[in-house]
C-alpha positions as a Markdown table, in Angstrom:
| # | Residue | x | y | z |
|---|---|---|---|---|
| 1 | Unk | 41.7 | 71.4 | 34.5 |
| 2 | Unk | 41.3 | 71.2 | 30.8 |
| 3 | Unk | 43.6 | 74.1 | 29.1 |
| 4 | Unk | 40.1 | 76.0 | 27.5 |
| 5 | Unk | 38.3 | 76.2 | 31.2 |
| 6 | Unk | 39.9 | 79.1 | 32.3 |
| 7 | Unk | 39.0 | 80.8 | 28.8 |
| 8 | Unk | 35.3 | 79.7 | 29.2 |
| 9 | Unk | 35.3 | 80.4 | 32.9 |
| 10 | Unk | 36.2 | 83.8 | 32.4 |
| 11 | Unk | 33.8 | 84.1 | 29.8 |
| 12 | Unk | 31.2 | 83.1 | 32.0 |
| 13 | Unk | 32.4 | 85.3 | 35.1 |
| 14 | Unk | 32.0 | 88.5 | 32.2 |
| 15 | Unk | 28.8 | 87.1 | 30.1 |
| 16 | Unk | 27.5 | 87.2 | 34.1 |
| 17 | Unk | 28.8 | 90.4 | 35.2 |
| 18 | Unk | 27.3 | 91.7 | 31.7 |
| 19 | Unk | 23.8 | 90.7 | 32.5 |
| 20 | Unk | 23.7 | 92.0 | 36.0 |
| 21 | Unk | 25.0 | 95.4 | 34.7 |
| 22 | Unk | 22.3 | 95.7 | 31.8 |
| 23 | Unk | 19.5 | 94.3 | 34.6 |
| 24 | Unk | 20.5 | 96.9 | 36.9 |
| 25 | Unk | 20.3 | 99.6 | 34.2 |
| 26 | Unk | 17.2 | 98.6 | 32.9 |
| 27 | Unk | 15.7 | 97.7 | 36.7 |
| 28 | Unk | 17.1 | 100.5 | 38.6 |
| 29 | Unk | 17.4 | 104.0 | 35.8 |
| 30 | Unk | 15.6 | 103.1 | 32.8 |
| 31 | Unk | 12.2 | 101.9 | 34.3 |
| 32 | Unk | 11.6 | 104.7 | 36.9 |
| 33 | Unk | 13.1 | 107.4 | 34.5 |
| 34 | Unk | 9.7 | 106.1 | 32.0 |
| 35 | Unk | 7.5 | 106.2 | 35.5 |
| 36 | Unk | 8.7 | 110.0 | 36.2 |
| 37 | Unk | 8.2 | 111.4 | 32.1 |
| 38 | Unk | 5.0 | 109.7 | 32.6 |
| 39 | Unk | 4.2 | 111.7 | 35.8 |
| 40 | Unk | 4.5 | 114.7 | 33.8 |
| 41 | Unk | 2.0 | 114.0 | 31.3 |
| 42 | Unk | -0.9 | 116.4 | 33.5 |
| 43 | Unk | 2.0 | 119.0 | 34.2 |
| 44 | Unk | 2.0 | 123.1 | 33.8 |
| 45 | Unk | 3.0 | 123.6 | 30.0 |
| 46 | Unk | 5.4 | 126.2 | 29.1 |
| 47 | Unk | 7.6 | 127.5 | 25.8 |
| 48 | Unk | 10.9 | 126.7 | 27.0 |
| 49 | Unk | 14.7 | 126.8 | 24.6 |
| 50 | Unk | 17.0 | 124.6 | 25.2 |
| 51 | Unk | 19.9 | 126.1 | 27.5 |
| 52 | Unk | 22.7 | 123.5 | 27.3 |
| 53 | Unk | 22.4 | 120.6 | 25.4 |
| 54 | Unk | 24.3 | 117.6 | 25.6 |
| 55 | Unk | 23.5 | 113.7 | 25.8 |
| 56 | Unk | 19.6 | 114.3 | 27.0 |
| 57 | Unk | 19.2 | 110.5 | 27.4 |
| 58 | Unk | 21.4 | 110.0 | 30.1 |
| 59 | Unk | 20.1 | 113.7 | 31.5 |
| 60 | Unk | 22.5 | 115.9 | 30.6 |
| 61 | Unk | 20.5 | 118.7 | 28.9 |
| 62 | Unk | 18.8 | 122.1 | 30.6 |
| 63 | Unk | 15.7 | 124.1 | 29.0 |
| 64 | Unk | 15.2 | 128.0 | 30.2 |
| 65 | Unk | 11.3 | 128.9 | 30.3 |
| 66 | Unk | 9.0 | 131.0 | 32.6 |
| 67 | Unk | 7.1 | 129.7 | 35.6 |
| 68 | Unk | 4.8 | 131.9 | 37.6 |
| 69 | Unk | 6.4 | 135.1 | 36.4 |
| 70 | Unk | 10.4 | 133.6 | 37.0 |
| 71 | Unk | 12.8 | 132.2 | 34.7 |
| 72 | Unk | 13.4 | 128.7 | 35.4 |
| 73 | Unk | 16.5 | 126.9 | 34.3 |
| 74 | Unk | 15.5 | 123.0 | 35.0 |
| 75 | Unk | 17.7 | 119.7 | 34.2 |
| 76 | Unk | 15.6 | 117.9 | 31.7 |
| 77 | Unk | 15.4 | 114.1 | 33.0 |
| 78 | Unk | 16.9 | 110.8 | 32.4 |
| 79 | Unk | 15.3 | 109.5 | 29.2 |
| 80 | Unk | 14.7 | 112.5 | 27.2 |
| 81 | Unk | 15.2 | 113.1 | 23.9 |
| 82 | Unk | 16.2 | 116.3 | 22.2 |
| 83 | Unk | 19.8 | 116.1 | 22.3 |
| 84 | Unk | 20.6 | 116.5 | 18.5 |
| 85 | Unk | 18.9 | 120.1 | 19.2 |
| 86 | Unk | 21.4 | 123.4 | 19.2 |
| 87 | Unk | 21.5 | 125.7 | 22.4 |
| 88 | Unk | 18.6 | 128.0 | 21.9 |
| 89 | Unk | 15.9 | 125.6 | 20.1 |
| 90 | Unk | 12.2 | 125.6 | 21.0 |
| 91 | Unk | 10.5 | 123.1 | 22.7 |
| 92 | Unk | 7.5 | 122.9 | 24.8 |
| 93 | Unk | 8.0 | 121.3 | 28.3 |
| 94 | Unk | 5.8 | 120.0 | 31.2 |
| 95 | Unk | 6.4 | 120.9 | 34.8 |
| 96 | Unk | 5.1 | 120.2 | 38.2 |
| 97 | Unk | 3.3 | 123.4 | 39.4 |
| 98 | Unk | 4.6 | 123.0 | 42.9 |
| 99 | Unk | 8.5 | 122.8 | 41.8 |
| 100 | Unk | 9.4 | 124.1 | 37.9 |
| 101 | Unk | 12.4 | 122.9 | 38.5 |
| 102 | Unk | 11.4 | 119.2 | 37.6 |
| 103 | Unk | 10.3 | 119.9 | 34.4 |
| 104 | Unk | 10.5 | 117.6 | 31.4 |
| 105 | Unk | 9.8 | 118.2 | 27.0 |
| 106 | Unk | 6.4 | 117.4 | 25.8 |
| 107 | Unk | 7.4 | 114.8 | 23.2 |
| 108 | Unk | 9.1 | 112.6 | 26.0 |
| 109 | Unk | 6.4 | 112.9 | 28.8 |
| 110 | Unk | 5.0 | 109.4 | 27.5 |
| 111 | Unk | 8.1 | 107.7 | 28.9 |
| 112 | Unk | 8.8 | 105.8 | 25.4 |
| 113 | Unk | 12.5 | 106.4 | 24.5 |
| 114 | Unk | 12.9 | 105.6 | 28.1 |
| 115 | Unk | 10.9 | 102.4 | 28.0 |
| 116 | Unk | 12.3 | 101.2 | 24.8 |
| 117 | Unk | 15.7 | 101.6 | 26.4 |
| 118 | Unk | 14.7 | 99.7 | 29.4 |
| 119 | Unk | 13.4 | 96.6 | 27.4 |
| 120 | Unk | 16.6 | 96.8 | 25.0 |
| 121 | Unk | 18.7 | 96.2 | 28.3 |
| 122 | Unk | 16.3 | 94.2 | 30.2 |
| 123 | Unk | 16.5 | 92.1 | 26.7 |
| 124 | Unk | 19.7 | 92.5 | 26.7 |
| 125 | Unk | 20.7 | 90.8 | 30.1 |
| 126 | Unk | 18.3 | 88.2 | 29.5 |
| 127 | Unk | 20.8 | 87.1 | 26.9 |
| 128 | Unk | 23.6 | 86.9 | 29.0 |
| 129 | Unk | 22.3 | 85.4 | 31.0 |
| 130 | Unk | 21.3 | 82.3 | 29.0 |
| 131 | Unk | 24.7 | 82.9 | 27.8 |
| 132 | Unk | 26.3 | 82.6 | 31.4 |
| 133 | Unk | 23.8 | 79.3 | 31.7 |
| 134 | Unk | 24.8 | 77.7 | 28.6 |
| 135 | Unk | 28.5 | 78.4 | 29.5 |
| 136 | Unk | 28.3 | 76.8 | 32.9 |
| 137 | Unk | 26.5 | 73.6 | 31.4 |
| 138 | Unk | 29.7 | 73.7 | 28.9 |
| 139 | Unk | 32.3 | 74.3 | 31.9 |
| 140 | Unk | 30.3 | 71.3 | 34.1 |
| 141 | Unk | 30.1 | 69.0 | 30.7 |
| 142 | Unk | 34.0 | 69.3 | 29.9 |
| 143 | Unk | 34.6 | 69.0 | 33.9 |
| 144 | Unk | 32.8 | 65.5 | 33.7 |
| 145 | Unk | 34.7 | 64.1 | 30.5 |
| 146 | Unk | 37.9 | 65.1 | 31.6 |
| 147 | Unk | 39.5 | 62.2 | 33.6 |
């Protein structure tokens, strides 16, 4: 075994595990979290603030509004935008009549950020993965020439 294999076979192994990760992202929390803001396109609309604010994207922010006469304090999904906001901003949300609690901004109900994210990653394992192909025609290539 050539000295450099190892190198490149690692490489490989990681360029692999790489494009897996990003497919599963993209495949598996990405895709559905664009299905679900799209559900709630037709939903109840309500004045809402933002109650705790964080990275929205990966669903870490809440919004405070009033649903049939209660105060509501719902997670805002995967996907959404809105985290650059302070604690306290306005926003208008859409909510499922049946159950406030799943509840999402207006701006994001078209599923786009989380779309675009699940193409950048999608894209993005697509190229490591013709990067894990073109390193195991370079691993099979110096295989054949050494003696």
């Amino acid at each position: 075994m050539a000295p450099n294999t190892l190198g490149t076979r690692t490489a490989l192994l990681i360029s692999l595990v790489l494009a897996l990760l990003l497919g599963a992202l993209s495949a598996l929390v990405m895709f559905p979290a664009a299905q679900h803001l799209r559900s709630l396109q037709d939903g109840e609309r309500a004045s809402a603030t933002l109650h705790r604010n964080g990275s929205c994207m990966i669903g870490h922010c809440q919004v405070k509004f009033e649903a049939d006469g209660r105060t509501v304090v719902a997670d805002l999904p995967t996907g959404s935008s809105g985290g650059k906001s302070s604690v306290g901003a306005q926003m208008i949300v859409r909510y499922q009549a049946d159950d406030p609690q799943v509840a999402a901004r207006e701006d994001d109900v078209g599923g786009g950020g989380a779309a675009v994210l699940a193409v950048m990653s999608g894209g993005a394992a697509l190229l490591f993965l013709v990067l894990s192909a073109v390193g195991a025609v370079h691993v099979v290539r110096q295989r054949r020439q050494d003696p």
